[in-house]
C-alpha positions as CSV (number, residue, x, y, z in Angstrom):
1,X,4.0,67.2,-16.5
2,X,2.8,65.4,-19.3
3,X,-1.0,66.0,-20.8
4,X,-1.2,62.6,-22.7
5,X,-4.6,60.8,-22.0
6,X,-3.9,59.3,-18.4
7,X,-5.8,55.7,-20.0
8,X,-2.9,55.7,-22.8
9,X,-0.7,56.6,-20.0
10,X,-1.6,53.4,-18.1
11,X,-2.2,51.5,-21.3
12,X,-5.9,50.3,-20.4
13,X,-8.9,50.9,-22.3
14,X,-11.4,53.8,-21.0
15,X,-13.8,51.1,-19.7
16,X,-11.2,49.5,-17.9
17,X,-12.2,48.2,-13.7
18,X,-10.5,49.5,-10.9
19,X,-8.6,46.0,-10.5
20,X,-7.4,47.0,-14.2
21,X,-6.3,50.3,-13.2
22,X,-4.6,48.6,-10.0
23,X,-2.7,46.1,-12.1
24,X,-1.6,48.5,-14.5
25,X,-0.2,50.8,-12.3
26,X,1.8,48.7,-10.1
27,X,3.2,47.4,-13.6
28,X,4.4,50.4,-14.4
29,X,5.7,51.9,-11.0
30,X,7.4,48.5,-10.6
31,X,9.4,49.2,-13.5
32,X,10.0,52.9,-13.3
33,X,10.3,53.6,-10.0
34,X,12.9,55.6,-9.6
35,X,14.3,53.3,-6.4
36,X,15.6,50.5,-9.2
37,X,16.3,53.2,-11.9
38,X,18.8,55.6,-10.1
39,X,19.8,58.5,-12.2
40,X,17.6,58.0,-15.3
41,X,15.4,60.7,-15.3
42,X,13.1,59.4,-18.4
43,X,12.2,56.6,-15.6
44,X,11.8,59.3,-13.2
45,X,9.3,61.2,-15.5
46,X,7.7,58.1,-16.5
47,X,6.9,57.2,-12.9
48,X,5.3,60.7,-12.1
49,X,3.2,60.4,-15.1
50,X,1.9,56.8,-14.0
51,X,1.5,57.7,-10.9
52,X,-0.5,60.7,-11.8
53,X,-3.0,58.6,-14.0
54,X,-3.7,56.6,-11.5
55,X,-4.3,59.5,-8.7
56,X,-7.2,60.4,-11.0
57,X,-8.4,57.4,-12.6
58,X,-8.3,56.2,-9.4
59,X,-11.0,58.2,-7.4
60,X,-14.3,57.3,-9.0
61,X,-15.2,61.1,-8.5
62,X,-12.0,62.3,-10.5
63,X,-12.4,59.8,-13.3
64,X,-15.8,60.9,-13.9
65,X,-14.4,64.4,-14.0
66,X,-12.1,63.3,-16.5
67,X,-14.2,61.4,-18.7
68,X,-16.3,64.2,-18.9
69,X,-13.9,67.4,-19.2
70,X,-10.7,66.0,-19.6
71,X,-7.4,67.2,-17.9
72,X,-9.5,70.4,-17.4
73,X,-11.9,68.7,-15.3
74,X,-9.3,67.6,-12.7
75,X,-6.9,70.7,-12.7
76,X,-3.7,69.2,-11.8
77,X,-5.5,67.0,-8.9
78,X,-3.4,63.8,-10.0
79,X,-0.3,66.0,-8.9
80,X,2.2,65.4,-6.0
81,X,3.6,68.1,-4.7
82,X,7.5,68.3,-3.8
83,X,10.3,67.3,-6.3
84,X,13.1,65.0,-6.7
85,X,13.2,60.8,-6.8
86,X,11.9,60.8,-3.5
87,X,9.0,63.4,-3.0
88,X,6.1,61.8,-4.7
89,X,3.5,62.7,-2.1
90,X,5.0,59.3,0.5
91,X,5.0,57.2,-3.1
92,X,8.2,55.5,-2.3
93,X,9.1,52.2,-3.1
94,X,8.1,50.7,0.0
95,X,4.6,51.7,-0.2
96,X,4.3,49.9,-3.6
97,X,5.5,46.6,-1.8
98,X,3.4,47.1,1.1
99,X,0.0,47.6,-1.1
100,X,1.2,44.6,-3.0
101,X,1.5,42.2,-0.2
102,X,-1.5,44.1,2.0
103,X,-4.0,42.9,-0.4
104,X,-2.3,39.5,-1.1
105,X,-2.1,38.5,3.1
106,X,-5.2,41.0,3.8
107,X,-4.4,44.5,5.2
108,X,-6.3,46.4,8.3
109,X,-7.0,45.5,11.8
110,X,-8.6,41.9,11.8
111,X,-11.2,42.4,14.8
112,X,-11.3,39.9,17.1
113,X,-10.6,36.2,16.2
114,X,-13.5,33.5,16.0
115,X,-13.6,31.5,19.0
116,X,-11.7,28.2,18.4
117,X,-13.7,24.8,17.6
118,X,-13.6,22.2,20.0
119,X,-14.4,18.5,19.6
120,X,-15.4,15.7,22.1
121,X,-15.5,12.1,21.6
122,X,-18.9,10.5,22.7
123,X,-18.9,6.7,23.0
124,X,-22.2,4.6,22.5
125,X,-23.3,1.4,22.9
126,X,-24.3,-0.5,19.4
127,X,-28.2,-0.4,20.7
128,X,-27.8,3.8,21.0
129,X,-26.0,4.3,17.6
130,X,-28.6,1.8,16.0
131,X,-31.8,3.4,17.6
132,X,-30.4,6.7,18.3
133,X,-30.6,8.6,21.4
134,X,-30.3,12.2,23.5
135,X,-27.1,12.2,25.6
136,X,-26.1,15.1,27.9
137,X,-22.0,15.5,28.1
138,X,-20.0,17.7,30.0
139,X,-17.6,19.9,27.7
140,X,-14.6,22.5,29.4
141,X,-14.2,25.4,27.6
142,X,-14.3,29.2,27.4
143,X,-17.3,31.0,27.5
144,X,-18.6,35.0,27.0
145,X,-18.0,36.7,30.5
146,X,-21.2,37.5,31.8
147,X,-20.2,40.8,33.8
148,X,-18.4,42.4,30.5
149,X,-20.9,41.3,27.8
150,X,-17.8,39.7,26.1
151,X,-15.5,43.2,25.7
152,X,-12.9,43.0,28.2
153,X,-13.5,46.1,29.8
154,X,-14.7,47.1,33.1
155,X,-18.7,47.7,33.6
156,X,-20.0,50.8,31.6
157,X,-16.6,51.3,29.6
158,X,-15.8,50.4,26.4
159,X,-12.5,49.3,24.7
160,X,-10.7,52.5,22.8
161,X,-8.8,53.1,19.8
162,X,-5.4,51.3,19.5
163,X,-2.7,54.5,20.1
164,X,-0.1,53.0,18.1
165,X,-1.6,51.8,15.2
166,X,-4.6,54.3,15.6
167,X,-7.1,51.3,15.1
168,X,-5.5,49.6,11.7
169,X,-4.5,46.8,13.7
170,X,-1.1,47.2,11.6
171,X,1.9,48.9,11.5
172,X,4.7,49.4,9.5
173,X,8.7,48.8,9.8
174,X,11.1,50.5,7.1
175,X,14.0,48.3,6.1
176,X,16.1,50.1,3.6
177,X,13.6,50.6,1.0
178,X,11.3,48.4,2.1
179,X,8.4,48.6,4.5
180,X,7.1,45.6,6.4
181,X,3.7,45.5,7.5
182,X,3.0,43.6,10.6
183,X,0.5,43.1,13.2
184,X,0.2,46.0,16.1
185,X,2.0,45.1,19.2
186,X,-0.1,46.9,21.2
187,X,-3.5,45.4,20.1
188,X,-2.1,42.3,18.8
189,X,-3.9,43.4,15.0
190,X,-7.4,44.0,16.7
191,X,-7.5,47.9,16.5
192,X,-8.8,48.6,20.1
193,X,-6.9,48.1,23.5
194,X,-8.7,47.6,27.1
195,X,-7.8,50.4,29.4
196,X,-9.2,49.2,32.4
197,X,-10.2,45.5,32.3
198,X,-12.9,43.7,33.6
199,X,-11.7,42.0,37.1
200,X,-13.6,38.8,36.0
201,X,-12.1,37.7,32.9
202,X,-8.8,39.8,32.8
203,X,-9.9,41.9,30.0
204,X,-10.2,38.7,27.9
205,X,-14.1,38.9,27.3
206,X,-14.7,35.4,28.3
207,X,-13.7,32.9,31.3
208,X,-13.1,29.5,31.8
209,X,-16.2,27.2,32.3
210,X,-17.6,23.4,32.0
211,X,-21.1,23.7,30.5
212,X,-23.6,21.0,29.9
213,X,-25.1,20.1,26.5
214,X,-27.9,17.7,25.4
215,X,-26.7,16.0,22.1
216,X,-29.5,14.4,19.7
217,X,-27.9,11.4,18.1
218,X,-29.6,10.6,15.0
219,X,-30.6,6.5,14.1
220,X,-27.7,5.2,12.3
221,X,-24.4,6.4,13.0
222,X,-21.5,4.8,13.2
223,X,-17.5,5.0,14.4
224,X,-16.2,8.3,12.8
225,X,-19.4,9.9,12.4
226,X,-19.1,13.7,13.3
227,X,-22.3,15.9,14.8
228,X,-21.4,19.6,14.4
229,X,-23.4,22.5,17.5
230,X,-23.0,25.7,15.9
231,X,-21.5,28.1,18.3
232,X,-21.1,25.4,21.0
233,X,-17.5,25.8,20.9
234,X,-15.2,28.6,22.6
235,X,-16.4,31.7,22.9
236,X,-14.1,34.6,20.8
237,X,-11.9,37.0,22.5
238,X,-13.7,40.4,23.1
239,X,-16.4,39.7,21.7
240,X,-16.3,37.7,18.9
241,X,-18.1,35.0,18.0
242,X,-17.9,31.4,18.9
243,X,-16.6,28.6,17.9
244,X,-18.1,25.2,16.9
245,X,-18.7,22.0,18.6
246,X,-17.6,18.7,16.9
247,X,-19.0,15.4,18.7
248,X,-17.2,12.3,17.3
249,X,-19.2,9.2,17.6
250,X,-17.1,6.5,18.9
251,X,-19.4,2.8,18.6
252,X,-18.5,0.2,21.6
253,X,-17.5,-3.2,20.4
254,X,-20.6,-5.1,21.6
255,X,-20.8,-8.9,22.5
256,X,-22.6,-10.5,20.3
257,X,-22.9,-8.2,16.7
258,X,-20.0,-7.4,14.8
259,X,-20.8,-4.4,12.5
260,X,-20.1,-4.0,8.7
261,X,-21.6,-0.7,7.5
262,X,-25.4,-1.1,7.2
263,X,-24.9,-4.9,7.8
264,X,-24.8,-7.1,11.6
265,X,-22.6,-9.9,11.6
266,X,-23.1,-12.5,14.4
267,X,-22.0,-16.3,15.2
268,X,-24.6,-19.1,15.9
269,X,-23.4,-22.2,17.6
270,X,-24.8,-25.3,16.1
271,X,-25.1,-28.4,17.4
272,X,-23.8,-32.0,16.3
273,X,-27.3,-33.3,15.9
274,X,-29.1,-29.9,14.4
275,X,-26.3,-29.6,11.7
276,X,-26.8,-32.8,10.4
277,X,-30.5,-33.6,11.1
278,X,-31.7,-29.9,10.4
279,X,-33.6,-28.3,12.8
280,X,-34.7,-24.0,14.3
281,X,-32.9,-22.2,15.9
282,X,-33.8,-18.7,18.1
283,X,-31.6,-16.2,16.7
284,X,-31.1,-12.9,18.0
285,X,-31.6,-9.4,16.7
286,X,-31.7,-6.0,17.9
287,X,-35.1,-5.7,17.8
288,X,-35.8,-9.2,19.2
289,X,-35.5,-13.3,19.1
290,X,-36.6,-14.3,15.3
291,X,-36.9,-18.3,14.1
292,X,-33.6,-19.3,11.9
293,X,-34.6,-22.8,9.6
294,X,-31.1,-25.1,9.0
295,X,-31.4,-27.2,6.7
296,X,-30.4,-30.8,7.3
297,X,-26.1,-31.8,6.6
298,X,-25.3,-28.2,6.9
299,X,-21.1,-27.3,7.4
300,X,-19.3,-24.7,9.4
301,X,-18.9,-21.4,8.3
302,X,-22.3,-21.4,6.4
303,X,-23.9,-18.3,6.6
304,X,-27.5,-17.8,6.1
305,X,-28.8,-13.6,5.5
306,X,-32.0,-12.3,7.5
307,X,-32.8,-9.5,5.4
308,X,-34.0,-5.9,6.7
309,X,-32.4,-6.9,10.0
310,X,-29.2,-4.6,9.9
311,X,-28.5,-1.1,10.3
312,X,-30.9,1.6,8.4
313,X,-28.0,4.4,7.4
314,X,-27.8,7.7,9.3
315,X,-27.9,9.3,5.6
316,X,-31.0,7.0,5.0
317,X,-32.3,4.5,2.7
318,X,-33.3,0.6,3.2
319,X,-31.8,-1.3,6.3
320,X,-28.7,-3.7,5.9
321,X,-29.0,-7.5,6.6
322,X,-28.0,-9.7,9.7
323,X,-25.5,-12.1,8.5
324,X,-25.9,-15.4,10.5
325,X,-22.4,-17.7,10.3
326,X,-23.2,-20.9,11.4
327,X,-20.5,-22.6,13.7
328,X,-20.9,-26.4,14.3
329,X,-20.2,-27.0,18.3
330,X,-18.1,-30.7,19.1
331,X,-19.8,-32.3,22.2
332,X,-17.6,-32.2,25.2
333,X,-17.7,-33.7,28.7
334,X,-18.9,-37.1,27.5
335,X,-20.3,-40.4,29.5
336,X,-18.3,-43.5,28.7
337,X,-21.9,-44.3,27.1
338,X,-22.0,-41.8,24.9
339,X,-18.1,-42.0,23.6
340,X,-19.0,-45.9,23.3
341,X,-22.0,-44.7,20.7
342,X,-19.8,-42.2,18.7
343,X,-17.4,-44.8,18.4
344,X,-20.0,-47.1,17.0
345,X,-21.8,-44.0,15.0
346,X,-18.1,-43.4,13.3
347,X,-17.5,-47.4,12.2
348,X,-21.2,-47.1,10.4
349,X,-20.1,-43.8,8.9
350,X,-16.8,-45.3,7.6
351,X,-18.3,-48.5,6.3
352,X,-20.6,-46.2,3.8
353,X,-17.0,-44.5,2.2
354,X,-16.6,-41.4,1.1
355,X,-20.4,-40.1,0.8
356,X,-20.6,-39.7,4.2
357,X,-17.8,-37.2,4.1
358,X,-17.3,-36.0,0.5
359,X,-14.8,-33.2,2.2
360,X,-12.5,-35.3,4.5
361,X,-12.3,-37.5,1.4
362,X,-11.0,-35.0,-1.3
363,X,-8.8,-33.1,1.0
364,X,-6.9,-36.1,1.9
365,X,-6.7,-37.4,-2.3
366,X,-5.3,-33.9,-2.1
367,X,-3.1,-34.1,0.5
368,X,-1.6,-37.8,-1.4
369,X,-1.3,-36.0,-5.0
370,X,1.0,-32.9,-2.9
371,X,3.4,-35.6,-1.5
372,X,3.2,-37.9,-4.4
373,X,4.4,-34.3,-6.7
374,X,7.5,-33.9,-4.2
C-alpha cells in the first residue's frame, strides 16, 4: 500500500473541508474504480490508495492523528481488509452512486410528512372588506387524534423501529453494478411502523373532522387577497406537524360602487333641468350621504372626484377617491303639456344656432366632411 501523503493522494491542500475531501474522492473513485477499468491494475491500486486517504482524512479523529504523527499516527486504519477488484471493505461501485445521488435527493428516513395546507374561499360584502370584520367559517379537514396523541398506535404503546430498513426509512436495490436507493416499503420512508394501531384513527395519528375558526379580516382587502392561520391546516400523519390555512378573500360585486384598487366608482343620474341649470345633489358614500355641487351646462359622462372617500389599502397609506360619473337622465312618461313645452323649448334652442349645442354642431360638420371625402 502506498505511503505517499494521503492530501497529495487526494490532491487537496492540508486545510482542505470535508466537502473538499468528499469532492476529491468521488473524483478520483469515479475514474479508478476498478468497475469501469477491468483488468488495469494501476487503476486498481490507484483506487485503494484514494480510498484509503479518504478513510482517514475522513474521520475528523483520524485526520487529526495524521496531521499530528503521520501514517504512524493511524497505523494502517485507512485499510480495507480482503483483496481483489471487488473486496474494498462493501466500496463497490454502487455505493459510490448511491452516496452521490443520497446527498443530491437527501438520504435517511424522512419522518413523518407536514400536514398538507388547505385553503377556503371567504366571500364579503364590499362594506366588510372596506371596514373589515371577524367571520367564523366552517373548514373539513384532518385533525391530531385525541386518543393516540397524534402516533398511530394504540394507548400506552409507541410506534417501533422499521424491520426492513432498521429505521433509515430507505433501502437499497442492486441492479448490475448499481444500487438504487428507494423509499422503505414497509414504513413508506418514515423509519418506524405501528404494530398495533389506534382503533380511532387507523394507526393514521389523526381523523377526519369539521372545525370552526374565527378569521380577523383586516380594513382594506380586496378580490385575491390571501390571509394565512399558521397550523390551521391538516394535521401531519403520526405526529407531525400541521399544515397551513389559506383564506382567499373573494369581494361581492355590490350595487351601487364599482371598485378600482384604492378608488370607488359610482353612477349619478342627473336630471334634464339640474345638468343644465346646476344644482346639489345627495351622493352616497360608504360612510354616509355627502353634498355633490354641478355646475350649471354640465354633459354626460363628467366625472367629478370626492377625495379621501375610497378605499384606505390593507397594506396602508392615504385612502383612494370616490369617482362620481355623472349620467344625464331623458324625461319619460310625458303629459301632452309637457311634450307641447319641449317642442317649443327646442324651436328657441334652434333659433340661437350652434351655441346652444357646440357638440351636435361639430359632430354633424364632421359627419358632412366624411361623406363629402368618399
Amino acid at each position: 500500500m502506498s505511503k505517499r501523503d494521503y492530501y497529495d493522494v487526494l490532491g487537496v491542500a492540508k486545510d482542505a473541508s470535508q466537502q473538499d475531501l468528499k469532492k476529491a474522492y468521488r473524483r478520483l473513485a469515479m475514474k479508478y474504480h476498478p468497475d469501469r477499468n477491468p483488468d488495469d491494475q494501476e487503476a486498481v491500486a490507484k483506487f485503494k490508495e484514494a480510498k484509503e486517504a479518504y478513510g482517514v482524512l475522513g474521520d475528523e479523529q483520524k485526520r487529526a492523528a495524521y496531521d499530528q504523527f503521520g501514517h504512524a499516527g493511524v497505523n494502517g486504519q485507512g485499510g480495507f481488509g480482503g483483496g481483489g477488484a471487488g473486496g474494498f471493505g462493501g466500496g463497490g461501485f454502487g455505493d459510490i452512486f448511491g452516496d452521490i445521488f443520497g446527498d443530491i435527493f437527501g438520504g435517511g428516513r424522512r419522518g413523518p410528512a407536514r400536514g398538507a395546507d388547505l385553503r377556503y374561499t371567504l366571500e364579503l360584502s364590499l362594506e366588510q372588506a372596506v371596514r373589515g370584520c371577524e367571520e367564523k367559517i366552517r373548514v373539513p379537514s384532518w385533525d391530531t387524534c385525541e386518543v393516540c396523541e397524534g402516533s398511530g398506535a394504540q394507548a400506552g404503546e409507541q410506534p417501533v423501529t422499521c424491520p426492513t430498513c432498521n429505521g433509515m426509512g430507505q433501502v437499497r436495490m442492486q441492479q448490475g453494478f448499481f444500487t438504487v436507493q428507494q423509499a422503505c416499503p414497509t414504513c413508506h420512508g418514515e423509519g418506524r411502523v405501528v404494530e398495533n394501531p389506534c382503533g380511532n384513527c387507523g394507526g393514521q395519528g389523526r381523523v377526519q373532522n369539521t372545525r370552526t375558526l374565527s378569521v380577523k379580516i383586516p380594513a382594506g382587502v380586496d378580490t385575491g387577497d390571501r390571509i394565512r392561520l399558521a397550523g390551521k391546516g391538516e394535521a401531519g400523519m403520526n405526529g407531525a406537524p400541521p399544515g397551513d390555512l389559506y383564506v382567499q378573500v373573494a369581494v361581492r360585486e355590490h350595487d351601487i360602487f364599482k371598485r378600482d384598487g384604492e378608488n370607488l366608482h359610482v353612477d349619478v343620474p342627473l336630471s334634464f333641468v339640474d345638468a343644465a341649470l346646476g344644482g346639489e345633489l345627495e351622493v352616497p358614500t360608504l360612510n354616509g350621504q355627502v353634498k355633490l355641487k354641478v355646475p350649471p351646462e354640465t354633459q354626460t359622462g363628467k366625472l367629478f372626484r370626492l377625495r379621501g372617500k375610497g378605499v384606505t389599502p390593507v397594506r396602508g397609506g392615504p385612502p383612494g377617491d370616490l369617482l362620481c360619473k355623472v349620467v344625464v337622465e331623458t324625461p319619460v312618461k310625458l303629459s301632452g303639456e309637457q311634450k307641447e313645452l319641449l317642442r317649443d323649448f327646442q324651436d328657441s334652442l334652434e333659433k340661437g344656432g350652434e351655441r346652444h349645442n357646440p357638440r351636435r354642431t361639430s359632430w354633424f360638420e364632421g359627419v358632412k366632411r366624411f361623406f363629402d371625402g368618399l
